[in-house]
Residue, then its C-alpha position, 0 to 999 in steps of 0.5 A: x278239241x272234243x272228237x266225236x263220242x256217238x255216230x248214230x242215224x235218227x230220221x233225218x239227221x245224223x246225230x254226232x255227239x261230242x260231249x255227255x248231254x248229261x253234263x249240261x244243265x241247258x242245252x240249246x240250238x243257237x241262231x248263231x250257229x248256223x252260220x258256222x254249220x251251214x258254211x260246211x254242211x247245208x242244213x246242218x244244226x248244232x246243239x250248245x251245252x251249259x254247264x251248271x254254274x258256268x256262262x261258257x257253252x260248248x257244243x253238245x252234238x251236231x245234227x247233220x242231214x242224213x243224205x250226207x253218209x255217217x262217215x262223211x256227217x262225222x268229219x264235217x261235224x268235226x269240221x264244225x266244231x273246230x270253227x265254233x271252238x276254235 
């Protein structure tokens, strides 16, 4: 399980980064992947990668709404990631 690499505050999100974005040839933000982010933080959105030549897609980042606090957005995206990998 991937930890979180960058916390950073950007308008209304904060943006926790678990993977490298340029590692990925695509990355998207999946329908199916609100329902894991919002059961732990209302609102939240998830970015998935592709690596080149490959069908899997890992999570990339996770945006979680500013009004939740950097530490508090970093254990619920953990939180996330856990469910969506896992």
């Amino acid at each position: 399980m991937p930890s979180a690499s960058t916390v950073e505050t950007e308008d209304e999100y904060i943006h926790v980064r678990f993977r490298d974005p340029d590692r990925f040839d695509e990355i998207r933000t999946p329908d199916w992947a609100e329902n894991p982010a919002h059961s732990v933080s209302e609102g939240s959105e998830v970015r998935m990668g592709q690596r080149e030549g490959s069908d899997d897609w890992a999570v990339e980042s996770v945006l979680i709404e500013r009004s939740v606090g950097e530490d508090k957005a970093e254990e619920q995206a953990t939180e996330i990631v856990e469910k969506i990998e896992s």
